[in-house]
N, C-alpha and C positions, 0 to 999 in steps of 0.2 A: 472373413478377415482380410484377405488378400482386396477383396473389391473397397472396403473401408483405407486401408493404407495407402494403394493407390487414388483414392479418392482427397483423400486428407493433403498427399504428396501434388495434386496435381494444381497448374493455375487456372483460380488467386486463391483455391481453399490455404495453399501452404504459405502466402504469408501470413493468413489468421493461426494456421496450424503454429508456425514459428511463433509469434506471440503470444500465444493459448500455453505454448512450451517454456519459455522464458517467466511466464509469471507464475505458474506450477515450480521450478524451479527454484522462484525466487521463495515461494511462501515455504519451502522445504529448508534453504539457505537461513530464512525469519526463524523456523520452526528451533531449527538449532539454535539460534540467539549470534549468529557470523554478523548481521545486517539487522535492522531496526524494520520491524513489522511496519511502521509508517513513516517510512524514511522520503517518499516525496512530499511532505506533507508539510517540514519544514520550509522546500522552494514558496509552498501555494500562501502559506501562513505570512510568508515575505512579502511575495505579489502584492497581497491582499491589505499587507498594513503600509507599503512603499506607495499602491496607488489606491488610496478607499474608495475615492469615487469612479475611477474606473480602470477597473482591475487588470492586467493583461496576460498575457500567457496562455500557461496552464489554467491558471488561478479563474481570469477571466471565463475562460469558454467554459471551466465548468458551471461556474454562476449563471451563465446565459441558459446552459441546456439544465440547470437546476440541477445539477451532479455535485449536491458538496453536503457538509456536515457530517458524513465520514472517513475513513481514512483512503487517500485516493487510492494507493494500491489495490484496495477491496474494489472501490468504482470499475480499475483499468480491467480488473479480472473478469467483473461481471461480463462487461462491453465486448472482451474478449473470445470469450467460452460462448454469448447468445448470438454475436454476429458472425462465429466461427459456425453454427451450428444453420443458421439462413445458408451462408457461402456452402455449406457442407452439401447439402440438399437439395441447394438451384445447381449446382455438379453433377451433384447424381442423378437428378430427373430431369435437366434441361439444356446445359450448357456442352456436356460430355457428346451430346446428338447432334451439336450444331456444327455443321462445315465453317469456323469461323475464318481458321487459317490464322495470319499474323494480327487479324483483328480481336484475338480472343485477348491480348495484353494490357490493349486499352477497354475491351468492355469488363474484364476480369476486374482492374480496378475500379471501374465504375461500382461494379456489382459490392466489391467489399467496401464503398465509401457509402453507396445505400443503406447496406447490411449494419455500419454503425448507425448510420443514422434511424433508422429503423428501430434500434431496440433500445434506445436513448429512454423512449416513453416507460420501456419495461424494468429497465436500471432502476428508473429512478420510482417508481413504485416498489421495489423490492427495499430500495436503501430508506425510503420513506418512515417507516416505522423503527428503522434502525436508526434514526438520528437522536431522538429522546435519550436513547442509550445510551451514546457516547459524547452527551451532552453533559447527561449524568455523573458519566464517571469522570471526567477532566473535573465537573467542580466540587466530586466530592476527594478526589487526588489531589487538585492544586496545592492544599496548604495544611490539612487535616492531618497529613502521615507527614510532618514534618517533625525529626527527632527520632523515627522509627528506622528500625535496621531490616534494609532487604537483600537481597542474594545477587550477587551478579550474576547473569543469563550469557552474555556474549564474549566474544574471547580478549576482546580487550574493554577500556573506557578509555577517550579521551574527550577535550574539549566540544567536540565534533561530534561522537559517535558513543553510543555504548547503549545496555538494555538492563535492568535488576529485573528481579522480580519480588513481590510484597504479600507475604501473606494477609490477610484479609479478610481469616476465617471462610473463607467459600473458595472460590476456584483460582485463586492469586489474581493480584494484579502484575501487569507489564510496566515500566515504567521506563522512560527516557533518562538516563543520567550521564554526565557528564563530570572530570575530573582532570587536574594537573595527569601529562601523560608517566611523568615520574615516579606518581603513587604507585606504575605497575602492578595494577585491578587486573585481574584474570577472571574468567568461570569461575565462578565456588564462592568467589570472596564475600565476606559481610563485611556493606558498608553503612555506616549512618546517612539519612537523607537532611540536610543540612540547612540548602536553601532552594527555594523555586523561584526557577530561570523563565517569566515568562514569556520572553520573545521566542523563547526553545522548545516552549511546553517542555519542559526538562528541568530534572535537578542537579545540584553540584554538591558531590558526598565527598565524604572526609571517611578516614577509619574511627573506628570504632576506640582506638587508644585516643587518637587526636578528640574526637569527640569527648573523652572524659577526661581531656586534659593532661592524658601520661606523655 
């Protein structure tokens, strides 16, 4: 254990360890419903319809390296965890031996800008069969649970930001909603799903009175 922590902690394992941490933490953050499980997904969906023919950013580089069709935080994690795991290894069986001195800072980043790019090929084979899926479910969500009342997940809704969640007879679905910040939607709340926002992939819900008119 001791020889793993020092290893994770040393340079450049720990700046993939720092990022390997950060998106662990974030899917913990998603898990509660604080943050939107595909919350960069909005930027890339902007990219993508601001510049169709050629894309930039984030948006861009994923399209180039074929990194897209699900939700990027899933992509950022993959890329994370398999290039932490290269960095991890070339530490402990090759770099840890080497007299680099103050050259290990510049081959350190070398080694982790390799290391993504290295398991780019294996991302995108894992995410491959998972595109159908959540091809799937955007177009059986878009417009079909429109009238249906699902549960707030997150701790607020507003314009911008918020999560429900829709039963669905199987494991729920997640859903993006959005709402006047006035309504003050909390956890717990049921709200009617109203209309679908599709520049947001997201819906704008109303209560459940306003829905039937009281």
């Amino acid at each position: 254990m001791e020889l793993f922590i020092q290893t994770s902690l040393s340079f450049p394992v720990v700046l993939l360890s720092f990022a390997l941490c950060v998106a662990i933490l974030y899917w913990l953050v998603a898990a509660m419903g604080i943050v939107d499980v595909d919350l960069l997904d909005i930027e890339v969906d902007s990219s993508l319809e601001s510049h169709s023919m050629h894309p930039e950013g984030l948006a861009g580089l994923l399209l180039k390296l074929g990194l897209n069709g699900v939700p990027v935080t899933l992509i950022l994690t993959l890329l994370f965890f398999f290039s932490w795991t290269l960095c991890y290894f070339a530490e402990l069986f090759l770099l840890r031996f080497l007299p680099l001195g103050v050259l290990r800072y510049p081959l350190g980043l070398l080694v982790v800008a390799a290391a993504l790019i290295a398991v780019v090929p294996v991302v995108g084979m894992l995410i491959r069969p998972l595109r159908p899926l959540f091809l799937k479910l955007e177009a059986t969500t878009s417009k079909s649970v429109l009238g249906q009342i699902a549960v707030v997940r997150s701790g607020r809704v507003t314009l911008t930001q918020g999560e429900a969640t829709l039963e669905d007879g199987g494991a729920g679905l997640i859903l993006r909603v959005r709402a006047e910040e006035s309504h003050g939607f909390k956890r717990g709340d049921r709200v009617v799903l109203l209309e679908y926002l599709e520049a947001e992939h997201a819906y704008r819900v109303i209560t459940e009175d306003e829905f039937k008119g009281i």
